[in-house]
C-alpha positions as CSV (number, residue, x, y, z in Angstrom):
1,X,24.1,3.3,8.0
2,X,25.9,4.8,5.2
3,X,25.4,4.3,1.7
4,X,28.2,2.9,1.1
5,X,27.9,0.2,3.3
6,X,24.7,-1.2,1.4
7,X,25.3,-2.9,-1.7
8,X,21.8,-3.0,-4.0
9,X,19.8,-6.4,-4.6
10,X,20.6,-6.6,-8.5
11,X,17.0,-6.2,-10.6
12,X,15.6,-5.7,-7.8
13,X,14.3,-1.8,-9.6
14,X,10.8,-1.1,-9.6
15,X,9.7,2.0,-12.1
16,X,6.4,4.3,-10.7
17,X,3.1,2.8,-11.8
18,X,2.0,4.7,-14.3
19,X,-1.4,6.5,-13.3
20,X,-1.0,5.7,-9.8
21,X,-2.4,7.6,-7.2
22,X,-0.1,8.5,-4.4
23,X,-1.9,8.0,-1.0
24,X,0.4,8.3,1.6
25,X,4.0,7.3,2.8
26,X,4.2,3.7,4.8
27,X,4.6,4.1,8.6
28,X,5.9,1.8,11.9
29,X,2.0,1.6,12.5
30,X,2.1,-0.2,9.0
31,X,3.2,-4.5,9.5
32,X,4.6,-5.9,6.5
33,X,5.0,-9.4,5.9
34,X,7.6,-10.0,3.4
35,X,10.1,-12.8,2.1
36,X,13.8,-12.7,1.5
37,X,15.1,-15.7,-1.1
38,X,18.6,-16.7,-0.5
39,X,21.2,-17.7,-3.2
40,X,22.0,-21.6,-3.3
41,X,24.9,-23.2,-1.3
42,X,26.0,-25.0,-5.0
43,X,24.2,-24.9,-8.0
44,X,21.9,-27.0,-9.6
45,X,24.0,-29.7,-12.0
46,X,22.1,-29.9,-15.7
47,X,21.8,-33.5,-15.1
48,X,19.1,-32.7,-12.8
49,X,17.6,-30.2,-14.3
50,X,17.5,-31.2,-17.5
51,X,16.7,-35.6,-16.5
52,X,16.7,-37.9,-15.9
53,X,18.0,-37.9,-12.3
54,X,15.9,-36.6,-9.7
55,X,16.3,-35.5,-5.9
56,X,14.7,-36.2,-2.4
57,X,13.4,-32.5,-1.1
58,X,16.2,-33.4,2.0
59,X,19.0,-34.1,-0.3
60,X,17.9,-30.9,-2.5
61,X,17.5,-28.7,0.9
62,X,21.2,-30.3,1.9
63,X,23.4,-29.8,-1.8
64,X,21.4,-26.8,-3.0
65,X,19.6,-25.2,-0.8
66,X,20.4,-22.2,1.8
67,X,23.6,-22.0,3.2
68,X,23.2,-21.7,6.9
69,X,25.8,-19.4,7.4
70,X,23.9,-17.2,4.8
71,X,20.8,-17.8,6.7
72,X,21.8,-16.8,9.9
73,X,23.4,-13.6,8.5
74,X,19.9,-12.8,7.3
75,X,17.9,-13.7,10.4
76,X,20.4,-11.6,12.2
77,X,20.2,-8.5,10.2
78,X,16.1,-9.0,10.3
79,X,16.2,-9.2,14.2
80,X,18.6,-6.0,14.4
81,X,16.5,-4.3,12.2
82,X,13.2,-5.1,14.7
83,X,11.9,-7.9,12.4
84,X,10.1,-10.7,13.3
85,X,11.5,-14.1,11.8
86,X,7.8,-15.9,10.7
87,X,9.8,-19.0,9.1
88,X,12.6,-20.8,7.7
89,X,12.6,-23.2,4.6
90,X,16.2,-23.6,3.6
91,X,15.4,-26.3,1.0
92,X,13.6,-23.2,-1.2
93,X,16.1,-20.7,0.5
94,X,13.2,-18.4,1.8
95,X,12.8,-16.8,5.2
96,X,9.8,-15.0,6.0
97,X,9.5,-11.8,8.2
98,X,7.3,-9.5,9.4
99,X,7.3,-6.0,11.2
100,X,7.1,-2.2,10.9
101,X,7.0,-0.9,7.3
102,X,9.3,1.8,8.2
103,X,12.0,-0.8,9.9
104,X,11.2,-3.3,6.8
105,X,12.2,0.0,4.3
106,X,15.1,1.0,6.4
107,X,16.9,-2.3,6.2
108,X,16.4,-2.4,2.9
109,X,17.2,0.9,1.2
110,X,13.5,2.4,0.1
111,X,10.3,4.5,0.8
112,X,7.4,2.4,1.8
113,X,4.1,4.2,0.6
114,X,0.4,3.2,-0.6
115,X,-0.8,4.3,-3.6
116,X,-4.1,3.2,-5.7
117,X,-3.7,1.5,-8.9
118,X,-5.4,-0.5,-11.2
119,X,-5.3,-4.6,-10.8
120,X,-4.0,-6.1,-14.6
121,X,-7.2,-8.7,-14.4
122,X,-9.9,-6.2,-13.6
123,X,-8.7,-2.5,-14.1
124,X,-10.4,-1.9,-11.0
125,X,-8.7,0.5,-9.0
126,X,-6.4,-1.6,-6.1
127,X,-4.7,-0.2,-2.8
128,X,-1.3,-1.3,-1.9
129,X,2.1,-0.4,-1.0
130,X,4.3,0.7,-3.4
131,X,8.3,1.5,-3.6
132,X,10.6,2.9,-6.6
133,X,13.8,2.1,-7.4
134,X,16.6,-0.5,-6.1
135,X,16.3,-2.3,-3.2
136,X,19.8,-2.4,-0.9
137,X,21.3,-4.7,1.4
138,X,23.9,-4.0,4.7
139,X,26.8,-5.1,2.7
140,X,27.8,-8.2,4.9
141,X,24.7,-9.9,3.3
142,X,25.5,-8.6,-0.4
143,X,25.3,-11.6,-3.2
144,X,23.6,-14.2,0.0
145,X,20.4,-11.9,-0.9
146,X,18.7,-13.0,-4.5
147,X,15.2,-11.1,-3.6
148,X,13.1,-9.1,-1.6
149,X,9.4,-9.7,-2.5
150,X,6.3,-8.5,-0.3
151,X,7.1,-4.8,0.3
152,X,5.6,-3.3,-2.7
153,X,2.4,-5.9,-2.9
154,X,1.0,-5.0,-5.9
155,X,-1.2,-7.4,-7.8
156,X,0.9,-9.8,-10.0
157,X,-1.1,-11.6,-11.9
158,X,-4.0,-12.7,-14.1
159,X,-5.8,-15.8,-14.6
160,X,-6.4,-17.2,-18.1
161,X,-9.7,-18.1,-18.4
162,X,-12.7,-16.8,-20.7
163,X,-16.2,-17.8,-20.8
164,X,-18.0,-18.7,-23.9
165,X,-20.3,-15.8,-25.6
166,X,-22.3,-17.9,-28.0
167,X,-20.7,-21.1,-28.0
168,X,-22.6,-23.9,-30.2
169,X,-19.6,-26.4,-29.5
170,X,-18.5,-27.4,-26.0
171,X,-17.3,-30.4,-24.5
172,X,-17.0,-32.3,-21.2
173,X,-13.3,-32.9,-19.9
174,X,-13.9,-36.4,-20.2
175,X,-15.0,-36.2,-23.9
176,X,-11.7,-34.2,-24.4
177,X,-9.6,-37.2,-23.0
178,X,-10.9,-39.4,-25.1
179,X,-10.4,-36.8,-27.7
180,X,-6.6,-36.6,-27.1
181,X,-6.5,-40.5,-26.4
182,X,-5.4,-40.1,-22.6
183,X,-3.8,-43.7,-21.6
184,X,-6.5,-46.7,-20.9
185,X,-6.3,-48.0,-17.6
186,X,-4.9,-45.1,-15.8
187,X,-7.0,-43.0,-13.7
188,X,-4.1,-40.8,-11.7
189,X,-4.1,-43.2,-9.3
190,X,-1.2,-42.6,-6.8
191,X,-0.4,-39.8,-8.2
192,X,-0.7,-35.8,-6.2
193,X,-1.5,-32.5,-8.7
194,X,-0.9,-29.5,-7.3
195,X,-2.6,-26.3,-7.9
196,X,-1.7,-22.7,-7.7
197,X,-4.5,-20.2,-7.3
198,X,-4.4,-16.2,-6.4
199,X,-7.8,-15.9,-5.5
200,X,-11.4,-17.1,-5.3
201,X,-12.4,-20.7,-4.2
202,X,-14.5,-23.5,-4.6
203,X,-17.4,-25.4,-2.6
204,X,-17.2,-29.0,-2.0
205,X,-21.2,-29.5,-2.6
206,X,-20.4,-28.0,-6.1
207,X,-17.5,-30.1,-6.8
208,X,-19.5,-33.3,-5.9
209,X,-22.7,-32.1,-8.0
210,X,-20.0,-31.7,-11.1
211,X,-18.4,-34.9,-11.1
212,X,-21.2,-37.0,-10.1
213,X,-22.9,-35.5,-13.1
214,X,-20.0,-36.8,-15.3
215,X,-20.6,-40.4,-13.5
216,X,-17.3,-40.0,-11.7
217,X,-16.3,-40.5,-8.0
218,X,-15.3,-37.0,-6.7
219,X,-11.9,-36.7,-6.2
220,X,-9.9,-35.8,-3.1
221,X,-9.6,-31.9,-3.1
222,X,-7.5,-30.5,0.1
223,X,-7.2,-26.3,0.5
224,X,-4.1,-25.1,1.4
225,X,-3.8,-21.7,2.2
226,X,-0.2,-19.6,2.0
227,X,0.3,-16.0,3.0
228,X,-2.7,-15.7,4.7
229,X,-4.8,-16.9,1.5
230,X,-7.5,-19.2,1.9
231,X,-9.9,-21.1,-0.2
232,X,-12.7,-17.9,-0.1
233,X,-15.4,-19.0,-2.8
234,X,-18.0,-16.2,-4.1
235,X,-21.6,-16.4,-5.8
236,X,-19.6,-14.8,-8.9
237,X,-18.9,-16.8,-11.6
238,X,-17.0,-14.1,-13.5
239,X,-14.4,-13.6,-10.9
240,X,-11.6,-16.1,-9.7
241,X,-13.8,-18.9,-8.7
242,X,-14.4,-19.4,-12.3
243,X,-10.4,-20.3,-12.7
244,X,-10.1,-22.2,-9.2
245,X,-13.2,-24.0,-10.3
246,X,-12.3,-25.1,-14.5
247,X,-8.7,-26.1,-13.2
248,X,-10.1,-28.4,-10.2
249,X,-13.1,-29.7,-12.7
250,X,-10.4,-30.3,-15.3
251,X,-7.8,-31.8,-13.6
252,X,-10.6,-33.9,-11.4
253,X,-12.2,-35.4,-14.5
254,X,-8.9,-36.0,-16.3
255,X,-7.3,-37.8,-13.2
256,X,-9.6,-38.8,-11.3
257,X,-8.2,-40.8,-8.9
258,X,-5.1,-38.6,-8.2
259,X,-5.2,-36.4,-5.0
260,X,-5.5,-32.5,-5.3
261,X,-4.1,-30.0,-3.7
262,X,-4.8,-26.6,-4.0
263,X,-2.8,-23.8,-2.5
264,X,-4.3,-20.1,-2.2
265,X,-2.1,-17.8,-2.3
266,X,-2.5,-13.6,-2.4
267,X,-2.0,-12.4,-5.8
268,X,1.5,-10.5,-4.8
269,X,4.9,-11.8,-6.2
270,X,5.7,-12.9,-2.4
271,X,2.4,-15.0,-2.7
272,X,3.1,-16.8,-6.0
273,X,6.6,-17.3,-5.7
274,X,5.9,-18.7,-2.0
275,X,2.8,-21.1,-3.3
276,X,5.2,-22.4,-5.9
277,X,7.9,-23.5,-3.5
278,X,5.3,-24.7,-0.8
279,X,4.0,-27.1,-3.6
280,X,6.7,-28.2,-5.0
281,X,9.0,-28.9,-1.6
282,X,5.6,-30.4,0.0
283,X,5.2,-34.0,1.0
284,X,3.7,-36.1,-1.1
285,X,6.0,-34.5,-3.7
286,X,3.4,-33.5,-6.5
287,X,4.0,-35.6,-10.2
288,X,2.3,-31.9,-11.8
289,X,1.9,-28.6,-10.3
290,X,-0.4,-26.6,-12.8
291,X,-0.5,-22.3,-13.0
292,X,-3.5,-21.1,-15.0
293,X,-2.2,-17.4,-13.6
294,X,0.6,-15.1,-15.3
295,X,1.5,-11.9,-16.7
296,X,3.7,-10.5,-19.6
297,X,7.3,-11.0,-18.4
298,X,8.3,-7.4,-18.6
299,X,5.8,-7.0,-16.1
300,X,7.5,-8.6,-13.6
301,X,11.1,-7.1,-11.8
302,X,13.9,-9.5,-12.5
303,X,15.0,-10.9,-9.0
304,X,11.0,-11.9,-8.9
305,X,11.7,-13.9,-12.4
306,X,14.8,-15.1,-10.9
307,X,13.5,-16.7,-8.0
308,X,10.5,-17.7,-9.3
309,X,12.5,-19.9,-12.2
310,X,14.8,-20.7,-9.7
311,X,11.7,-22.6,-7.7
312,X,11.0,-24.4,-11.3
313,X,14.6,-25.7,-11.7
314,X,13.4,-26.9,-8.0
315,X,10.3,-28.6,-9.6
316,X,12.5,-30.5,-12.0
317,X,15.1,-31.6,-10.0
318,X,12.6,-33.1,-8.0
319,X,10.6,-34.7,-10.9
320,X,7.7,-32.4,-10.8
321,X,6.6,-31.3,-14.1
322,X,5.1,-27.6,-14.0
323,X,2.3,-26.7,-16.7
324,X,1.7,-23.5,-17.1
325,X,-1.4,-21.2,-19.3
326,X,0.5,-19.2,-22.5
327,X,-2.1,-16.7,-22.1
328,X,-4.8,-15.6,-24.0
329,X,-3.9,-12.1,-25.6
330,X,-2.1,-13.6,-28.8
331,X,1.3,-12.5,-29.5
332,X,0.9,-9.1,-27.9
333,X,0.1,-10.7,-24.4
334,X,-2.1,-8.0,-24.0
335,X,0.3,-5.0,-23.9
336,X,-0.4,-2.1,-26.0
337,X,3.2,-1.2,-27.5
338,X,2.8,-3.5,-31.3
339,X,5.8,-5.0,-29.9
340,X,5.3,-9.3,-29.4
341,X,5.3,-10.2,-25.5
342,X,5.5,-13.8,-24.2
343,X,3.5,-14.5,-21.0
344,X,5.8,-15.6,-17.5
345,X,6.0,-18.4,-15.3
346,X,5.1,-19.6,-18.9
347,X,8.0,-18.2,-20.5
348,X,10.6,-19.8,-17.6
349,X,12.4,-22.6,-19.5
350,X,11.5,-24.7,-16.9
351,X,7.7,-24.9,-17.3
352,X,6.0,-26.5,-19.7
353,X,4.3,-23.7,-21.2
354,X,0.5,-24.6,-22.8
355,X,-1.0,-23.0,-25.8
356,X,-4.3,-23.1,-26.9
357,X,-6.4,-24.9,-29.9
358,X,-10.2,-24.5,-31.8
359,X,-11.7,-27.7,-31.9
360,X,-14.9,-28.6,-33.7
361,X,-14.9,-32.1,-35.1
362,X,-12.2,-33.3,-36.4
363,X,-10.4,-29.8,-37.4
364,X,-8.6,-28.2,-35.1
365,X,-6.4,-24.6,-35.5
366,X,-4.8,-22.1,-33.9
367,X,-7.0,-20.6,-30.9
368,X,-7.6,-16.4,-32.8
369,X,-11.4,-15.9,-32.2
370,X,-13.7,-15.8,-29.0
371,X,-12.5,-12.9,-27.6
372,X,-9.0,-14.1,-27.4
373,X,-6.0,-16.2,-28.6
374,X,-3.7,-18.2,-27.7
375,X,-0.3,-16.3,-25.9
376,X,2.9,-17.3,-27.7
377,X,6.0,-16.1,-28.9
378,X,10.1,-15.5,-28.2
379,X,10.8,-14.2,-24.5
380,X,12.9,-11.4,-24.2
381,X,14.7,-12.4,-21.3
382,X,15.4,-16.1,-21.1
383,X,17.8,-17.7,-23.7
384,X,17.1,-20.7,-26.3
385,X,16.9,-23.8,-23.8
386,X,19.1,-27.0,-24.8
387,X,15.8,-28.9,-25.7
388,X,14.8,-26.3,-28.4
389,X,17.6,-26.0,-30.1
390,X,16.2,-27.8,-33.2
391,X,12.8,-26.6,-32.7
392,X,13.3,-23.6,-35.6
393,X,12.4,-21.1,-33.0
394,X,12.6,-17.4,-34.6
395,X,14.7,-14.9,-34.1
396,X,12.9,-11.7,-32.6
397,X,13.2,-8.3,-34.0
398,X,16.3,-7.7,-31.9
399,X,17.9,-10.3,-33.6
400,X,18.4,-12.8,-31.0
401,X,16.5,-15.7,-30.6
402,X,15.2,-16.8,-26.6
403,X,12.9,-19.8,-25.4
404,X,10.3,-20.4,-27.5
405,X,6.8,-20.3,-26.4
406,X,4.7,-22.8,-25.9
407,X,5.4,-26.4,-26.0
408,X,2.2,-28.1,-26.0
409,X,-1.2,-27.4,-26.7
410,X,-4.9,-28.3,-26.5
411,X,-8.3,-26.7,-27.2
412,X,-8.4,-23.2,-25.3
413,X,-11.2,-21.4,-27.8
414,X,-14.2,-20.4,-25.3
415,X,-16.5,-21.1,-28.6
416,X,-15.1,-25.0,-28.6
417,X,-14.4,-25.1,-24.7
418,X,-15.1,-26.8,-21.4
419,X,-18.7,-27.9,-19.7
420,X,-17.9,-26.5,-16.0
421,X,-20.2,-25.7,-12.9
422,X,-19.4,-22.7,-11.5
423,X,-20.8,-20.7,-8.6
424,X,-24.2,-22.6,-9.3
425,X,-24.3,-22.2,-13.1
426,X,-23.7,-24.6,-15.8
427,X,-21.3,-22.5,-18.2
428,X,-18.5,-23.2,-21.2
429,X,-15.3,-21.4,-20.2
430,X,-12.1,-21.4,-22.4
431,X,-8.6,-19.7,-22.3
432,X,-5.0,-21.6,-21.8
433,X,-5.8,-21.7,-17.8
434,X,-8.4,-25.3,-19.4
435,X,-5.0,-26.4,-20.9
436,X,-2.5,-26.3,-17.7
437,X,-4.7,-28.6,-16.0
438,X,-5.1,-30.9,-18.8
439,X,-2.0,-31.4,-19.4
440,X,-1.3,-32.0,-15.5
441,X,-3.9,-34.7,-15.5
442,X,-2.1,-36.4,-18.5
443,X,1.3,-36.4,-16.7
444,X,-0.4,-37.8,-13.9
445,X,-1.6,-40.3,-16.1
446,X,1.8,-41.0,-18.1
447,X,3.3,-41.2,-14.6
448,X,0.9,-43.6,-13.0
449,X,1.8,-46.1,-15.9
450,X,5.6,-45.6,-16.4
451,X,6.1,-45.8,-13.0
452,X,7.9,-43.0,-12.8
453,X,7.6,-39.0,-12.7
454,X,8.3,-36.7,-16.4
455,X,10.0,-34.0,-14.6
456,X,11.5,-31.3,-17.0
457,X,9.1,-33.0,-19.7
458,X,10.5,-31.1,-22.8
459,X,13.5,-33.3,-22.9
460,X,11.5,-36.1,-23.3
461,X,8.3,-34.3,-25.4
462,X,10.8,-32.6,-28.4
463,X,12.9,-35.7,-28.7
464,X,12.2,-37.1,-32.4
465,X,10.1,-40.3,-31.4
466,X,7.6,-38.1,-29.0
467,X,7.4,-35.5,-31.4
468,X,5.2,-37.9,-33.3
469,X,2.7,-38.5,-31.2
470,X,1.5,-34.6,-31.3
471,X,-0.6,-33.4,-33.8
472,X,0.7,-30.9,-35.6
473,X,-1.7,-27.4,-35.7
474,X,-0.4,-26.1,-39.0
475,X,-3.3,-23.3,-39.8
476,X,-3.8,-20.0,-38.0
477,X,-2.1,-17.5,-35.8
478,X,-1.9,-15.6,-32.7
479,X,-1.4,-12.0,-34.2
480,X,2.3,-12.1,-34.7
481,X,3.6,-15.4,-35.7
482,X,1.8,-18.0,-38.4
483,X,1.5,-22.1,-37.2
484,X,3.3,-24.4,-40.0
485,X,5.0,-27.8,-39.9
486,X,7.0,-28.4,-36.5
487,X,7.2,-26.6,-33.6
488,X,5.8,-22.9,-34.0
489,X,4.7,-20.1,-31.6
490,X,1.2,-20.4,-31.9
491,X,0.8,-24.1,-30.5
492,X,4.1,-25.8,-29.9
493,X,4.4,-29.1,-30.7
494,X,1.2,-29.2,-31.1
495,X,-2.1,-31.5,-28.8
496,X,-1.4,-34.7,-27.9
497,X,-1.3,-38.3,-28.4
498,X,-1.7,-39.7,-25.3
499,X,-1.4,-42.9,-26.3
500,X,1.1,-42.7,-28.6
501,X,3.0,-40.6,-26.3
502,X,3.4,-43.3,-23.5
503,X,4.3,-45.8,-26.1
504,X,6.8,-43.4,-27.1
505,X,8.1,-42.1,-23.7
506,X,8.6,-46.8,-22.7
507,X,10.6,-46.8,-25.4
């Protein structure tokens, strides 16, 4: 087909990997299994993004999801091309395909190859396929087609967890809800908390052993796998288990009663984007879906952002409020240009992004020490939300001032952290991934007793009577920015009130 009769998938441009090893070009002998997201049939009205009104998945899937027309256009193009149509979810606009690499590359304008690169958790070298450059569309589907994610399925992603080196203060989750004054007489009861994981697992023996030792019940833990990922638990403690295993322990001890679910997905953008919207859209519709994974936003190509915000705009229309890890590289996010960098899905303005504390006694600072600190900042690429408006979020050095990260907070410090059992081993692990769960368990928990889901939870959390349940972390940084009075980059709002907060939310 001649160029001119494609039309390209706007930021859909992916840049050469710097230091990657060309192995060799994709062929038909090559199956990929990709997904294409779709554009909505009518967009998403504030009043439901922004609360209090929520959706039904079915009325979401009817006002604003796929278009059928736009849909079969796609499944048509797919089959011409010699695609294989895997599945259909119009409410999340996605349709999953799978079928020669060469056939996959042809129908949408690029060179398939594998190359060797190194994974952003690890460094350890990683084999995938790779593309450069824009990805096209025949020009009957151009502007139906938001994103193509799956044909280059490079590792996405890392998890934000640390273990402690020497740590002389640690604490159990339990300790930590009394700590931050979670709500008497709620237990999560009624309430489902989904979890995203892109790797590792857990055993159900271990799980029991944990929360029996806290003098809990254990709580209902159900695998879901996406993608082909599955719950696939190692004898390392180091390696994802150690996340999978902190954010069930954490959530579990915090909520006990609430049911877990917890989707493995492959650490790809396809995979996370496709765990998101399987959670979110899935019935029981989760009160919290908590993401201990994440990588600086530039990282990421823009249709992924794109869709993957889109899917959180899903979450809150449906009530489901999103907690997400800041990171724990500071300011810099871990990238090595002196420039600050804010960490996405936490960046989205539609996740509740958690930052991360030092508490010993009674004082408690900005997370800097341990190996790490708390992720934080102004993204570069998503504008000043409605709720932040008076939050005195700064302006960055380009002058323009975008969504302030994070909005809540808790202790993340490895040296003050959390009493988990992992792969066998009774250990203290820290990092913002300890502080997405929390904060999941305590929406459960504020949910159970109002009665009602938080949904997009900033709208209620930086109104003026919430604002004073949160104690305000007013010494330390995170490299770039200072914490003061108010909202700042370092720790949001600040940790909660739990308490308070639900006395404030009734009213």
């Amino acid at each position: 087909m001649p160029s001119s009769e494609f039309a390209a998938i706007p930021g859909s441009a992916r840049a050469e990997i710097p230091g990657a090893e060309s192995l060799r070009p994709a062929t038909a002998d090559d199956r990929v299994i990709a997904t294409v997201v779709l554009r909505r049939r009518a967009e998403l009205p504030a009043e439901l993004v922004f609360g209090p009104e929520t959706l039904t998945a079915q009325q979401l899937a009817d006002r604003h999801g796929a278009d059928p027309a736009d849909a079969d256009a796609v499944r048509a193009a797919l089959t011409e091309a010699g695609l294989e149509v895997l599945d259909e979810h119009h409410g999340s606009r996605r349709i999953t395909f799978a079928g020669p690499a060469s056939a996959a590359g042809a129908l949408f304008g690029t060179e398939l190859g594998f190359v060797r690169s190194a994974d952003p958790w690890t460094g350890a070298p990683v084999e995938h396929r790779a593309r450069v450059g824009e990805l096209r569309v025949p020009a009957a589907l151009a502007g139906r087609v938001v994103a193509v994610l799956g044909l280059d399925d490079r590792p996405v992603a890392r998890p934000h967890f640390l273990p402690a080196q020497s740590s002389s203060v640690s604490y159990t989750p339990v300790q930590l809800g009394s700590t931050y004054k979670f709500p008497a007489g709620t237990d999560g009861t009624g309430q489902t908390i989904a979890i995203l994981e892109l790797g590792g697992g857990f055993r159900p023996e271990e799980l029991t052993t944990y929360f029996q030792g806290l003098g809990l019940t254990p709580p209902s833990v159900t695998a879901v796998g996406v993608d082909g990922g599955k719950n696939s638990p190692s004898q390392d403690a180091s390696s994802a288990d150690g996340e999978v295993l902190l954010d069930i322990e954490v959530t579990g001890a915090l909520a006990p009663k609430a049911n877990q679910v917890v989707y493995f997905a492959p650490n790809t953008d396809q995979g996370f984007l496709d765990a998101l919207s399987t959670a979110v859209h899935a019935d029981p519709t989760p009160v919290a879906v908590s993401i201990s994974w994440g990588s600086s936003e530039d990282q990421w190509t823009e249709q992924a952002r794109t869709a993957f915000d889109a899917a959180l705009a899903d979450a809150a229309a449906l009530g489901v409020t999103v907690t997400v890890a800041a990171g724990d590289n500071g300011s810099s996010d871990g990238q090595n240009d002196g420039k600050p960098h804010t960490d996405f899905p936490a960046s989205s303005p539609h996740a509740l992004a958690c930052g991360g504390t030092t508490l010993s006694g009674e004082d408690e600072v900005v997370w800097n020490s341990g190996g790490g600190a708390t992720g934080g900042g102004v993204s570069g690429v998503f504008d000043l939300p409605d709720y932040q408006q008076d939050a005195g979020v700064p302006q960055r050095a380009d002058g323009r001032t975008g969504r302030g990260v994070p909005d809540v907070s808790a202790v993340a410090d490895p040296e003050t952290g959390y009493q988990v059992l992992v792969d066998g081993q009774s250990l203290v692990y820290g990092g913002t991934s300890a502080v997405a769960p929390l904060w999941a368990a305590l929406v459960a928990r504020l949910a159970q007793s109002l009665g009602r889901p938080l949904g997009l939870a900033q709208t209620l959390l930086y109104a003026d009577a919430a604002k004073a349940t949160f104690r305000d972390i007013t010494s330390g940084n995170n490299g770039d920015y200072q914490a003061g009075p108010g909202w700042d980059p370092c720790t949001g709002l600040g940790t909660p009130d739990g308490e308070a907060l639900l006395a404030a939310l009734r009213g």
